[in-house]
DSSP file (Angstrom, degrees, kcal/mol; ACC not computed):
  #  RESIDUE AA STRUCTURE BP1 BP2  ACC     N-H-->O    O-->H-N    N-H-->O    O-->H-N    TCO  KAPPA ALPHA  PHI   PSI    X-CA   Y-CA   Z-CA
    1    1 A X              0   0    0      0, 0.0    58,-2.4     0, 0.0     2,-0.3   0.000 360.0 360.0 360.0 136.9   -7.4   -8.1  -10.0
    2    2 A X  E     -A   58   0A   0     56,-0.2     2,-0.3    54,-0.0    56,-0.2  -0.719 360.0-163.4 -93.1 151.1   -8.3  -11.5   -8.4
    3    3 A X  E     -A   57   0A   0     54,-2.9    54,-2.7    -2,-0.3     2,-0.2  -0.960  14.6-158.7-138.9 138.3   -5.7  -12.3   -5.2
    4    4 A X        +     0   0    0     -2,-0.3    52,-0.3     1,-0.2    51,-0.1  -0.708  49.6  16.1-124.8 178.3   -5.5  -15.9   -3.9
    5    5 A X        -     0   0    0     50,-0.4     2,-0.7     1,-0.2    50,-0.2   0.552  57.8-177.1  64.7  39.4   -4.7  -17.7   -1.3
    6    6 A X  B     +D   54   0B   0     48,-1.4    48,-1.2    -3,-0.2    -1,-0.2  -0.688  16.7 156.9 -58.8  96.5   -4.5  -15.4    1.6
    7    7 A X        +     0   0    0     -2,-0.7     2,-0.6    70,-0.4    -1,-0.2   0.563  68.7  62.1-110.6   5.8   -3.3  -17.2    4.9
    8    8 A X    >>  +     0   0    0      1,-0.2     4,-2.2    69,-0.1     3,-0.7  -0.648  64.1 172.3-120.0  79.9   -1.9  -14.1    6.9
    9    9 A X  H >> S+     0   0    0     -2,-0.6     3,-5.4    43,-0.3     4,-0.7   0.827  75.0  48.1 -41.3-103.8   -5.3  -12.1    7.2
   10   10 A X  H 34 S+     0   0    0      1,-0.3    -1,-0.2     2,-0.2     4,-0.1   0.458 107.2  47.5  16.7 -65.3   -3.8   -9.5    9.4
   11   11 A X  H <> S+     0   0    0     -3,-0.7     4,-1.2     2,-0.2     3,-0.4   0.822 116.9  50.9 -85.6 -23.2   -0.4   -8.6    7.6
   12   12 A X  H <X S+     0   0    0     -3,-5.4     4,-3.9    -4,-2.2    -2,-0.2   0.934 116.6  45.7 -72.7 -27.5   -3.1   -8.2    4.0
   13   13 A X  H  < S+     0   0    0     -4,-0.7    -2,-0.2    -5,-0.2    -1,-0.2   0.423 109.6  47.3 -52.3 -24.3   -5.1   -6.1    6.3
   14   14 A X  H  4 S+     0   0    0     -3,-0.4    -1,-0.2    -5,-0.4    -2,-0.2   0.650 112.4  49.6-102.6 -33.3   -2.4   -4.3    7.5
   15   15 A X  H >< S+     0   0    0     -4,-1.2     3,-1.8     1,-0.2     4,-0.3   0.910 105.0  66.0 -67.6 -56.8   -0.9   -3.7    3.6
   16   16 A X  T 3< S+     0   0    0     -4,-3.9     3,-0.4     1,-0.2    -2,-0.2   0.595  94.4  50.6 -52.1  -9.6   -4.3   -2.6    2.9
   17   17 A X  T 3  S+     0   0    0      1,-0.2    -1,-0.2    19,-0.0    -2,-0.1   0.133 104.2  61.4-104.4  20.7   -4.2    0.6    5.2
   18   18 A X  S <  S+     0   0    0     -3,-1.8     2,-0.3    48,-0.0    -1,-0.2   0.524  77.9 106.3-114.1   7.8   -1.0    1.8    3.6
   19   19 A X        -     0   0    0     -3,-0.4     4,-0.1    -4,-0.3    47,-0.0  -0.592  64.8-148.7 -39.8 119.5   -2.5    2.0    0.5
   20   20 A X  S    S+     0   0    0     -2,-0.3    -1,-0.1     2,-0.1     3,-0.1   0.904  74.1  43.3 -50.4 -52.8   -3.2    5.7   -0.6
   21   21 A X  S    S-     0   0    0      1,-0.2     2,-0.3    42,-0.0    -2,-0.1   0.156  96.2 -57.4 -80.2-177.7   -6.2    5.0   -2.7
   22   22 A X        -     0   0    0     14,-0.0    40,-1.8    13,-0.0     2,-0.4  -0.702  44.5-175.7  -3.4  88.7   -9.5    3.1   -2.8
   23   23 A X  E     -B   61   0A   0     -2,-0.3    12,-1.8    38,-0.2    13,-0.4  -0.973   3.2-173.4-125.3 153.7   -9.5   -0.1   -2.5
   24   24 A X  E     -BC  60  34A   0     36,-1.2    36,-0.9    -2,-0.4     2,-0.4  -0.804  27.4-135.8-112.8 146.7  -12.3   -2.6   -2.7
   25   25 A X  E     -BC  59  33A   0      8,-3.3     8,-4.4    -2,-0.4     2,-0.6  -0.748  22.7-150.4 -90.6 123.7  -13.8   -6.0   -2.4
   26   26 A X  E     -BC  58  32A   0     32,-3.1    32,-0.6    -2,-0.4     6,-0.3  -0.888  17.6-146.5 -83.0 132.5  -15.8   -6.8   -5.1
   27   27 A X        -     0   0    0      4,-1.6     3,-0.1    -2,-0.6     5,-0.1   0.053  26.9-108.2 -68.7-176.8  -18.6   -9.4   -3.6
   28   28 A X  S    S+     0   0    0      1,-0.2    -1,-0.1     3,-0.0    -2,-0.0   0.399 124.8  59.7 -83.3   2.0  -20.3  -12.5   -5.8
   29   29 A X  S    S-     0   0    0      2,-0.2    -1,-0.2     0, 0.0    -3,-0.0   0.688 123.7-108.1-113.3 -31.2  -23.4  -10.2   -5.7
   30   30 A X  S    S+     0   0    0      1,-0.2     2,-0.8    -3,-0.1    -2,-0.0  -0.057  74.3 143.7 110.6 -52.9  -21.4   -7.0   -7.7
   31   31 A X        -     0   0    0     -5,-0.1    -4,-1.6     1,-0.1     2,-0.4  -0.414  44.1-141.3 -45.7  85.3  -21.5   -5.4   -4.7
   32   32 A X  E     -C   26   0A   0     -2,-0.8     2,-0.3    -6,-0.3    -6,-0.2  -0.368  15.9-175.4  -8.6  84.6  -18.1   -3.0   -3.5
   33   33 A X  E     -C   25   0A   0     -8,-4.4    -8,-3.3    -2,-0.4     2,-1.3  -0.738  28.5-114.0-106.7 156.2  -16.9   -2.8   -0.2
   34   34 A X  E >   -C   24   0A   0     -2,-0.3     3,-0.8   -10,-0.2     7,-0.4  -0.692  16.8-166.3 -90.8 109.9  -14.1   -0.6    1.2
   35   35 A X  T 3  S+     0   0    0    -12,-1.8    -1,-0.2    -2,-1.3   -11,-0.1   0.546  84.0  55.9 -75.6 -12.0  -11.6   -2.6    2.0
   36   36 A X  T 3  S+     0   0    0    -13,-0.4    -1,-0.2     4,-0.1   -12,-0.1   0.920  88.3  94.6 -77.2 -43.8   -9.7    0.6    4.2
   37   37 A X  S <> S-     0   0    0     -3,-0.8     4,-2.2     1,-0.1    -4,-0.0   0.009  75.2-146.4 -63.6 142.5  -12.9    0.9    6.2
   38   38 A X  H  >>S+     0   0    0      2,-0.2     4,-3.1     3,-0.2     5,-0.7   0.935  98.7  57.6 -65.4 -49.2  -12.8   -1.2    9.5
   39   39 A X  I >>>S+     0   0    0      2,-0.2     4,-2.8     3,-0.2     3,-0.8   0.978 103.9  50.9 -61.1 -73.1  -16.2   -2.1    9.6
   40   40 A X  I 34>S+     0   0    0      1,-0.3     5,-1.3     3,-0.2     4,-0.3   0.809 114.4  53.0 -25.8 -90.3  -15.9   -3.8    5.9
   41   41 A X  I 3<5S+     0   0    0     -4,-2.2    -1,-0.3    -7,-0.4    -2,-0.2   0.763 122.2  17.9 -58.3 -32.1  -12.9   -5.7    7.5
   42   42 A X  I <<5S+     0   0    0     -4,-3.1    -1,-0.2    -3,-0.8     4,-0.2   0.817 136.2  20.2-101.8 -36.1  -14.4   -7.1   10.6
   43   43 A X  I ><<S+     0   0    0     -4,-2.8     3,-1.6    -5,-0.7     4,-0.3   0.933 123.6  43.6 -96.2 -37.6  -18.0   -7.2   10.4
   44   44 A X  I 3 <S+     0   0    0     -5,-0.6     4,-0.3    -4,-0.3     3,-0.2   0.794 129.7  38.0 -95.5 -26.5  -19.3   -7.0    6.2
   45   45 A X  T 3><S+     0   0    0     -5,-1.3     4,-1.3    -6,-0.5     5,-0.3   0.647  80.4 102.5 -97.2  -2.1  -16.3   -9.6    5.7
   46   46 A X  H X> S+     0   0    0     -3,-1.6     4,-1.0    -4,-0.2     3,-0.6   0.763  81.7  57.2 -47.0 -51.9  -16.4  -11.8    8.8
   47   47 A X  H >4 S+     0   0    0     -4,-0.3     3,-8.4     1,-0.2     4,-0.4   0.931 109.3  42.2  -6.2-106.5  -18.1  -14.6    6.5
   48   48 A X  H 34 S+     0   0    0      1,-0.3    -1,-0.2    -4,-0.3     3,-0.2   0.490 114.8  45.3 -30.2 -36.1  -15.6  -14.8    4.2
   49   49 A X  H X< S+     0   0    0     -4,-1.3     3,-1.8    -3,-0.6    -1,-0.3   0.571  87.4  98.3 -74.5 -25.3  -12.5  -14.7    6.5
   50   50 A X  T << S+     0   0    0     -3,-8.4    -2,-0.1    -4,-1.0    -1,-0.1   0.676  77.8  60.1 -64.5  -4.1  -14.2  -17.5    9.1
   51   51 A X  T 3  S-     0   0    0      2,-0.4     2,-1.6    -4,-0.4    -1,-0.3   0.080 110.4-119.4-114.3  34.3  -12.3  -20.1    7.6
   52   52 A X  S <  S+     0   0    0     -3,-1.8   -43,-0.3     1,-0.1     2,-0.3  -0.108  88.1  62.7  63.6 -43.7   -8.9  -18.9    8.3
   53   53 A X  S    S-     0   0    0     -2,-1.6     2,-0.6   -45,-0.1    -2,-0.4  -0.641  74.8-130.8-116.5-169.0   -7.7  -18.5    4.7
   54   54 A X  B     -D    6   0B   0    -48,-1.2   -48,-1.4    -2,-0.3     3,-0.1  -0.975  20.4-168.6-132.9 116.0   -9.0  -16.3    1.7
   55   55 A X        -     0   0    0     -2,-0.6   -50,-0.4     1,-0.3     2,-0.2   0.698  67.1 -22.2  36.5 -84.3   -9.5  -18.5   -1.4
   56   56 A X        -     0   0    0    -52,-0.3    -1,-0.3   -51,-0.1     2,-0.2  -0.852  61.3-179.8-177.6 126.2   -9.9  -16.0   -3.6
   57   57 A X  E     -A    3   0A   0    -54,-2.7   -54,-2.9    -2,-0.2     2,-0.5  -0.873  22.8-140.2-143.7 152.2  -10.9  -12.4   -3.7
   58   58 A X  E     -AB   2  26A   0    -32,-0.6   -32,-3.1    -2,-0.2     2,-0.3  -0.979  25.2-172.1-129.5 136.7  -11.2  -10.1   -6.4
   59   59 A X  E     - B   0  25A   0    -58,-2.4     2,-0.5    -2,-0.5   -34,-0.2  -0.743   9.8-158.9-123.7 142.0   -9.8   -6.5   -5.3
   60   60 A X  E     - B   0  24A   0    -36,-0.9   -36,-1.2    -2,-0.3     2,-0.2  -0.916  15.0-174.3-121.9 133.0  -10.1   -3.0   -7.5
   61   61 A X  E     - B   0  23A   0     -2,-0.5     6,-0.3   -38,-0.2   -38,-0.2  -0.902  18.3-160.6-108.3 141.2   -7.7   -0.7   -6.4
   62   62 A X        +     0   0    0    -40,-1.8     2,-0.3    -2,-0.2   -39,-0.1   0.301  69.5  74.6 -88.8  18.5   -7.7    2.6   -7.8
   63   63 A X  S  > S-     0   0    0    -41,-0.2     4,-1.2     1,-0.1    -2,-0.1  -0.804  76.0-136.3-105.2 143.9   -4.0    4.1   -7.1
   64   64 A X  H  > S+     0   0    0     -2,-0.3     4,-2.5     2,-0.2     5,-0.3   0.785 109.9  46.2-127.4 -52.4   -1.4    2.3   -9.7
   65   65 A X  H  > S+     0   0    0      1,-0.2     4,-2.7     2,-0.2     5,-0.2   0.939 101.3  64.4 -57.3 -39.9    1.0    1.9   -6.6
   66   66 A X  H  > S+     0   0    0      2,-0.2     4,-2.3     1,-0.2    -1,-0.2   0.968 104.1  45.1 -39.9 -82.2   -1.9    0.8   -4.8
   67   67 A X  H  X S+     0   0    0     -4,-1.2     4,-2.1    -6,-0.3    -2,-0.2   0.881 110.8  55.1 -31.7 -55.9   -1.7   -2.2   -7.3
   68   68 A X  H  X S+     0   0    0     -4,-2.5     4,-3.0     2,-0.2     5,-0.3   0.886 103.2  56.1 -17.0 -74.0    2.0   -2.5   -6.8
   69   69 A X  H >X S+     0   0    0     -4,-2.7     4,-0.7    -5,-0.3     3,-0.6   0.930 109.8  42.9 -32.8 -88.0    1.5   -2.8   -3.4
   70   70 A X  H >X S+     0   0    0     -4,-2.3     4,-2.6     1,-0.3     3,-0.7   0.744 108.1  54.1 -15.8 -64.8   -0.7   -5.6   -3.6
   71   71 A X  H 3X S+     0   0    0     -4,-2.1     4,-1.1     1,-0.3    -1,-0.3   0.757 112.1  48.1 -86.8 -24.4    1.0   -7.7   -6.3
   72   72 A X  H << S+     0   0    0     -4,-3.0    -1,-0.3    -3,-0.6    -2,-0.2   0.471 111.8  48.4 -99.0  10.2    4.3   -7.6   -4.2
   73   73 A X  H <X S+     0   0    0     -3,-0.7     4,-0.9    -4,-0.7     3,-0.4   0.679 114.7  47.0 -87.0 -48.6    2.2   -8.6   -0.7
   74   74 A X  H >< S+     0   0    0     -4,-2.6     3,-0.6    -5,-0.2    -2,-0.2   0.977 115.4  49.5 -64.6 -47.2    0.6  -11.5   -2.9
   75   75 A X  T 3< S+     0   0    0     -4,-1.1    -1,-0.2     1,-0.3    -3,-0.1   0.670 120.9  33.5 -67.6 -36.9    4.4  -12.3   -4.2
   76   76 A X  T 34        0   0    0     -3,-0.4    -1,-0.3    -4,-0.1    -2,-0.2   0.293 360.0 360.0-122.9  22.5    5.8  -12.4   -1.1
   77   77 A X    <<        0   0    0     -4,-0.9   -70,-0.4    -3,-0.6    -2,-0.2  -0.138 360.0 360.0-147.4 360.0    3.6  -13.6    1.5
């Protein structure tokens, strides 16, 4: 699913490690990162983040609640 428009890094960061499952950033390369993992959130994303808001990201997660989760962070935030 692509997720736009991010401005509260933190509190999406903070939804993502109550997620049960998997989830991941897909890069522009292909490339999968685990979005749970710390290191993927502070250093392998630092790039992306440096400009205070998130664009546009496209996120796999593999839990159906997981998904849930998401689309009512994006919905209300």
């Amino acid at each position: 699913m692509k997720v736009q428009n991010i401005k509260d890094i933190d509190a999406f960061f903070k939804m993502i490690d109550t997620c049960t499952g998997t989830v991941e950033l897909v890069t522009g390369e292909g490339d999968r990162l685990n979005l749970k993992s710390k290191l993927s959130q502070y250093v392998s994303l630092a790039n992306i983040f440096s400009c205070g808001d998130i664009p546009e990201l496209e996120i796999v997660a593999h839990e159906k609640e997981d998904v849930e989760r998401i689309i009512h962070f994006m919905m209300n935030n």
